[in-house]
C-alpha positions as CSV (number, residue, x, y, z in Angstrom):
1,X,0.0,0.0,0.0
2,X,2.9,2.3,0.8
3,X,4.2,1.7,-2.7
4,X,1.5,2.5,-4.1
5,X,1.2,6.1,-2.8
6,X,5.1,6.6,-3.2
7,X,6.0,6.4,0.4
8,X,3.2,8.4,1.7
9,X,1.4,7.7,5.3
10,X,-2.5,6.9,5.2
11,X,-4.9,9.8,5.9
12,X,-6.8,9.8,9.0
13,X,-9.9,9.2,6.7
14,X,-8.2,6.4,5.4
15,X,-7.4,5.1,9.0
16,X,-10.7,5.3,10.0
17,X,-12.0,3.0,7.4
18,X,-9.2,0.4,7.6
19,X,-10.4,0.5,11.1
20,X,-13.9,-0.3,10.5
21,X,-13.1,-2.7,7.8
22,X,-11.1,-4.8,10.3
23,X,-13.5,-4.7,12.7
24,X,-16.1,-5.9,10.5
25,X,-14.0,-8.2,9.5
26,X,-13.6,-9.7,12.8
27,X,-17.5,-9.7,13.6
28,X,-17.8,-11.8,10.6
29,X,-15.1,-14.3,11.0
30,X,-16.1,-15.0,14.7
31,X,-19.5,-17.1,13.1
32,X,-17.5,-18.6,10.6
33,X,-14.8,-21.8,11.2
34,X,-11.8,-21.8,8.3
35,X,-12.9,-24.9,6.8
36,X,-16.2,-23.3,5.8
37,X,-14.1,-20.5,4.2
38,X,-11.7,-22.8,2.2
39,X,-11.5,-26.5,1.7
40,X,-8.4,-28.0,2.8
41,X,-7.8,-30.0,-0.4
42,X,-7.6,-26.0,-2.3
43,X,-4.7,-25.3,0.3
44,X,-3.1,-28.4,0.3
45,X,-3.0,-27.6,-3.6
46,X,-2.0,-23.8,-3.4
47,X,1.0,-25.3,-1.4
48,X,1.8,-27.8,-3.7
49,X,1.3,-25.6,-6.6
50,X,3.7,-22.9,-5.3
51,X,6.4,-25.6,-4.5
52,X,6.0,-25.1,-0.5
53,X,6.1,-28.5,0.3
54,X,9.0,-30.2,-1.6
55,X,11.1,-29.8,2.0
56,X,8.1,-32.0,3.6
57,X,7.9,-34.5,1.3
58,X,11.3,-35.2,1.2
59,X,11.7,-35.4,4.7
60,X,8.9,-37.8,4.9
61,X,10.7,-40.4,2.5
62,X,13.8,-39.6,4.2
63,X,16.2,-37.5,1.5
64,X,18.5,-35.1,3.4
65,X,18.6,-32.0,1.3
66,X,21.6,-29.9,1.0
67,X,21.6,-26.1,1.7
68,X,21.9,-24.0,-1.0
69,X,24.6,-22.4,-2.1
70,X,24.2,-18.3,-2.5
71,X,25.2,-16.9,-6.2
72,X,29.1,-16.2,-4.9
73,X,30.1,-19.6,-3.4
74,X,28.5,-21.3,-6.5
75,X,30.7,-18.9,-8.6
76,X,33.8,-19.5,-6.3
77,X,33.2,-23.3,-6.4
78,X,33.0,-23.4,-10.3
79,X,36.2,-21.1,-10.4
80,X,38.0,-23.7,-8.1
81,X,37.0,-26.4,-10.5
């Protein structure tokens, strides 16, 4: 949001109705469990689709993963080779 007006704090009038959005926001959630929101199957895909839980499942079947190497020990590596 602060991006998007260049750096520039909220109003006050703008405060206000962040305000009352949350607290509607609240009033409405407090009825309403998460599963009735979203299936868990549609999360369990958004995580698979964005490649979340490749650590998981490779911990489950036991695979040790490495740490990654950052851009300059790769290129230090290579130059070594």
């Amino acid at each position: 949001m602060a991006t998007m007006r260049g750096g520039k704090k909220p109003s006050d009038v703008e405060v206000e109705l962040m305000r009352e959005a949350r607290s509607k926001l609240a009033i409405l959630c407090q009825g309403i469990a998460p599963k009735d929101i979203v299936a868990g199957e549609a999360i369990g895909s958004v995580i698979q689709d964005l490649g979340l839980n490749v650590k998981v499942e490779d911990q489950r079947l036991g695979f040790r993963t490495t740490p990654k190497m950052s851009v300059a020990e790769r290129y230090s590596f290579a130059k070594t080779k």
